[in-house]
C-alpha positions in Angstrom: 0.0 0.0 0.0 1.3 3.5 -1.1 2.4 5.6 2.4 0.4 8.3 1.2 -2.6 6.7 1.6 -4.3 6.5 5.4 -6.0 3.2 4.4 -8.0 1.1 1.8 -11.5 -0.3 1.7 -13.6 -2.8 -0.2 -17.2 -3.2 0.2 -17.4 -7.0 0.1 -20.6 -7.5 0.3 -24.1 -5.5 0.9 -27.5 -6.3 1.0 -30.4 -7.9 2.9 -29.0 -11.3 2.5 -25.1 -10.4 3.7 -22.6 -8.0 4.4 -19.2 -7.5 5.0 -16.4 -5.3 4.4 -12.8 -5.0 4.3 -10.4 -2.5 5.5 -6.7 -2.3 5.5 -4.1 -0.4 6.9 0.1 -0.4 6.9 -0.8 -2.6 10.1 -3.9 -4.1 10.4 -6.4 -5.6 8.0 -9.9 -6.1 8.9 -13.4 -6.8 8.5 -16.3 -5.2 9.7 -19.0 -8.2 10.1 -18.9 -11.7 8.4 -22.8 -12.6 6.9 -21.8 -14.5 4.4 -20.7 -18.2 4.6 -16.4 -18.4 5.0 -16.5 -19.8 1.3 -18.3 -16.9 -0.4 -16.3 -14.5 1.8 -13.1 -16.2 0.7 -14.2 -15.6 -2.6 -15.1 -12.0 -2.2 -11.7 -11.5 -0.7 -9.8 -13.1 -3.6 -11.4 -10.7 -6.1 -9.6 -8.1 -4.5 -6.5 -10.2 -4.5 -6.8 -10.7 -0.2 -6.7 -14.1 1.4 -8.7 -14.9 5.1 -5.7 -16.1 6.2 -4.0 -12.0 6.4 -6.9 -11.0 7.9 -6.4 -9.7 11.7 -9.8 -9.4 13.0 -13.2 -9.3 12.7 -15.6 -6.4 13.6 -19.4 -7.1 14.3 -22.1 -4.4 14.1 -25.0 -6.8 15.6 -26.2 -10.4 15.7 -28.4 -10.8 12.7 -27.5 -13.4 10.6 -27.0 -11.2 7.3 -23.9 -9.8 9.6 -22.4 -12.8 11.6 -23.2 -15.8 9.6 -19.8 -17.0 8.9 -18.1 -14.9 11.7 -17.6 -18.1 13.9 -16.4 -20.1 10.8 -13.5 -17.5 10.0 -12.2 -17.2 13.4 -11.7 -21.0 14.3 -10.2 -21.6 10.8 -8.2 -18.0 10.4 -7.6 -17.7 14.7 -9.0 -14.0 13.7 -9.9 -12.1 17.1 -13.4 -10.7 17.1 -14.8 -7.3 18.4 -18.4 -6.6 19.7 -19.9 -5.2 22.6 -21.1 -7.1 25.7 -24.7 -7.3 24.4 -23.7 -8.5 21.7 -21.6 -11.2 22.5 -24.2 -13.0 24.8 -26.9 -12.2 21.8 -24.1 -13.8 19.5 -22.2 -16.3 21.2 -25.2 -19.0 20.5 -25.8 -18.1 17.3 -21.9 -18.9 15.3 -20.6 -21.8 17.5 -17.5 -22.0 20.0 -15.0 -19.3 20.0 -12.3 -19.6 21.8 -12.3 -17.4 24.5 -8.7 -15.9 23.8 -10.1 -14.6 20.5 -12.9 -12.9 22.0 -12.8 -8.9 22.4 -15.2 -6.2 24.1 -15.3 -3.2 22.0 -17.9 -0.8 24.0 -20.4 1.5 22.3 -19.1 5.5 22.9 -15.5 3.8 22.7 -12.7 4.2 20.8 -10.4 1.4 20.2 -7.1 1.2 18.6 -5.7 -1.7 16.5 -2.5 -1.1 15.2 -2.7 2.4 13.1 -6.8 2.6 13.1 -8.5 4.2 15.7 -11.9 3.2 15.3 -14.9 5.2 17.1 -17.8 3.0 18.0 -21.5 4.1 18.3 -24.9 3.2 18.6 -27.9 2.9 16.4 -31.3 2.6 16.2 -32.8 -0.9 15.5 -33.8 -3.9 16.7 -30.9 -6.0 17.6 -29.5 -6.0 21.9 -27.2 -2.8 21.4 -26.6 -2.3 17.3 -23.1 -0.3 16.7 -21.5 0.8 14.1 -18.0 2.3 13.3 -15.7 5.6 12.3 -12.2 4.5 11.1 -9.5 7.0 11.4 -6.3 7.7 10.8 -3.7 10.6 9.6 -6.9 12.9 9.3 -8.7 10.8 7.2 -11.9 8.8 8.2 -14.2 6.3 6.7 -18.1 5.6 7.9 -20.1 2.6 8.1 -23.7 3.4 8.8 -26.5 0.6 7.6 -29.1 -1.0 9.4 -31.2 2.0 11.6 -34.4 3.6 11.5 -32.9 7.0 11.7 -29.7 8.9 12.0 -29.8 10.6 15.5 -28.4 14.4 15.9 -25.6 12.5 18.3 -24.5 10.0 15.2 -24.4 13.3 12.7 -22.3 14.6 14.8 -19.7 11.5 15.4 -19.7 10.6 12.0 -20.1 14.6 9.9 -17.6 15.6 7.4 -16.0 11.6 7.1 -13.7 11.4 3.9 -16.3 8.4 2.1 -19.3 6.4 3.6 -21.1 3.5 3.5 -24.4 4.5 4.0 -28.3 2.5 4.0 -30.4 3.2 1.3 -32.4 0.0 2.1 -35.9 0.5 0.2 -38.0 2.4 -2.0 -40.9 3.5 0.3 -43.4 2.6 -2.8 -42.1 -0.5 -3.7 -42.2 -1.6 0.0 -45.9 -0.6 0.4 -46.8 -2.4 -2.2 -44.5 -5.2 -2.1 -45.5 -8.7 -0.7 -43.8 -8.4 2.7 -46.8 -9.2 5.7 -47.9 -5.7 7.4 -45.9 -6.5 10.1 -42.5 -7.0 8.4 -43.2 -3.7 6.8 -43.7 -1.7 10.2 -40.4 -3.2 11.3 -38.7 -1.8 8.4 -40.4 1.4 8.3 -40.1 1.7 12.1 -37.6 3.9 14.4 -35.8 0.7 14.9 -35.8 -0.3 11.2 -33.8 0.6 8.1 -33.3 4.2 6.2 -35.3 4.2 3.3 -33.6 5.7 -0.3 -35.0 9.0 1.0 -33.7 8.9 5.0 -30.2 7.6 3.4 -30.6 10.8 1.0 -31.4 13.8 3.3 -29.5 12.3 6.3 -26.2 12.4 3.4 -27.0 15.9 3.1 -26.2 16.9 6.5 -23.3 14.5 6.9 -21.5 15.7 3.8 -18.4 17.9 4.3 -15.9 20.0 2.6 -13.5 16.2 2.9 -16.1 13.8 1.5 -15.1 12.1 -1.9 -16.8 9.1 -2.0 -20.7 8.1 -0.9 -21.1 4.3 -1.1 -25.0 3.1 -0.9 -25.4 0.1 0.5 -27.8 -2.6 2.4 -30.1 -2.9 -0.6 -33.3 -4.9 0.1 -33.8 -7.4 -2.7 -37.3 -7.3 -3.1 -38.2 -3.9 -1.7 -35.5 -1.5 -4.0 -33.2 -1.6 -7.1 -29.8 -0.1 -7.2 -31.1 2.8 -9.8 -34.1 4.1 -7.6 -31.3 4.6 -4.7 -28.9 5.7 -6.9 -31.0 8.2 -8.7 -32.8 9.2 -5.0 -29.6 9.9 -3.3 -28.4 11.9 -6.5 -31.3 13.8 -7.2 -31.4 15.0 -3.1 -28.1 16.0 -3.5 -28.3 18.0 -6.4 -31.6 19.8 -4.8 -29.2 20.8 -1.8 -26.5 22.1 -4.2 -24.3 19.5 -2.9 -21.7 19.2 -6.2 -22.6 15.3 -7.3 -20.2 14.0 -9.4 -17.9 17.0 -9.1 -16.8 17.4 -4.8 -17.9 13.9 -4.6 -19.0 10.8 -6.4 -21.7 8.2 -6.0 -21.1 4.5 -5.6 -23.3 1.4 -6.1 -22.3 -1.9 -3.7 -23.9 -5.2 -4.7 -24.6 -8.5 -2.4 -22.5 -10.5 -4.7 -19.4 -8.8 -5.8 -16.7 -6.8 -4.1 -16.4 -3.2 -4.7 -12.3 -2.2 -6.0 -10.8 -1.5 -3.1 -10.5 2.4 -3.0 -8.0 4.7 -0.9 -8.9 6.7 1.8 
């Protein structure tokens, strides 16, 4: 990796049925969740020329499946030590088989922990897991987001994560296309709810306020299969943008992720 770079990211994975994502430093490389089985995450890896074996870590957001599914998998075979807060470790610890103890890491909400040349900022979100977090990755004066999987964006979270060099940020559904879609009432109030998913238009206007003067890239991500389709978010995020005078495609550019390929990985 070039010095002049502070880091470099791929997007593994993102969508309703997985995510995961990949971030390395001089010092440390790491993923932030594991929902895909070890074998399709292997594979995601290798198209970005990264093997499981390097990896250092895993960090986990919450216990859904779509987030942890082959978490236990990759640190028995890879002896990767794994981050999450206490909540989420007894929510977890059922759910991806025996870990060995030694490999197991608390990583509070409102923390900062450092690995290596990251500091990463933990905090907390709104949805329905034991205590959701996500994370801010800095170093040298450059930062990264990853913000999926909440029913809002809080003043507090604006504030922690405002003015980040690129994101990953939810565009989950098209609010007509989940209205109308086939999911039972109930399933729809979850996802609609406070302790839901931001919709195309949420992830749009609460981009708006996050962007800054630094941010070059806006990657949209957590795409429900059947409720949205990558050019309704792409197209809602960019039209918002352009309503705000926010320079799309000139201070900053749009990115599409996808559940089944990698994103290149990109410099921070």
């Amino acid at each position: 990796m070039k010095t002049n770079q502070a880091f470099q990211v791929s997007i593994l994975a993102s969508g309703s049925s997985g995510n995961s994502l990949y971030i390395e430093s001089e010092q440390k490389r790491i993923l932030v969740d594991a929902g895909l089985s070890g074998k399709k995450i292997t594979s995601l890896l290798s198209e970005v020329d990264r093997k499981p074996e390097d990896l250092d870590a895993i960090l986990v957001t919450h216990e859904h499946r779509d987030h942890i599914h082959g978490v236990g998998v990759l640190a028995r075979k890879y002896h990767l030590d794994v981050y999450a807060n206490q909540q989420t470790w007894q929510a977890m610890d059922p759910l991806i088989g025996k870990v060995d103890v030694a490999q197991k890491h608390i990583f509070d909400m409102e923390s900062v922990l450092t690995l290596g040349d990251l500091d990463i900022e933990s905090f907390g979100v709104s949805h329905d897991a034991a205590a959701p977090q996500f994370y801010k990755f800095n170093k040298a004066g450059k930062s990264f987001v990853v913000l999926t999987d909440t029913g809002y964006c809080s003043d507090r979270v604006r504030g922690i994560v405002k003015d980040a060099d690129a994101y990953l940020i939810e565009s989950n559904h098209d609010l007509q296309m989940l209205r109308m879609g086939a999911y039972p009432w109930n399933l729809k109030q979850r996802i609609l709810g406070d302790k839901g998913h931001l919709s195309n238009e949420d992830g749009a206007l609460a981009m708006k306020d996050l962007l800054g003067d630094r941010t070059k890239r806006i990657y949209l991500g957590h795409l429900s299969r059947e409720n949205n389709l990558k050019e309704l978010a792409h197209l809602t995020m960019e039209t918002t943008l352009k309503e705000y005078d926010k320079g799309v495609g000139e201070a900053f550019h749009l990115y599409d992720t996808d559940p089944d390929r990698a994103t290149e990985l990109f410099a921070i």
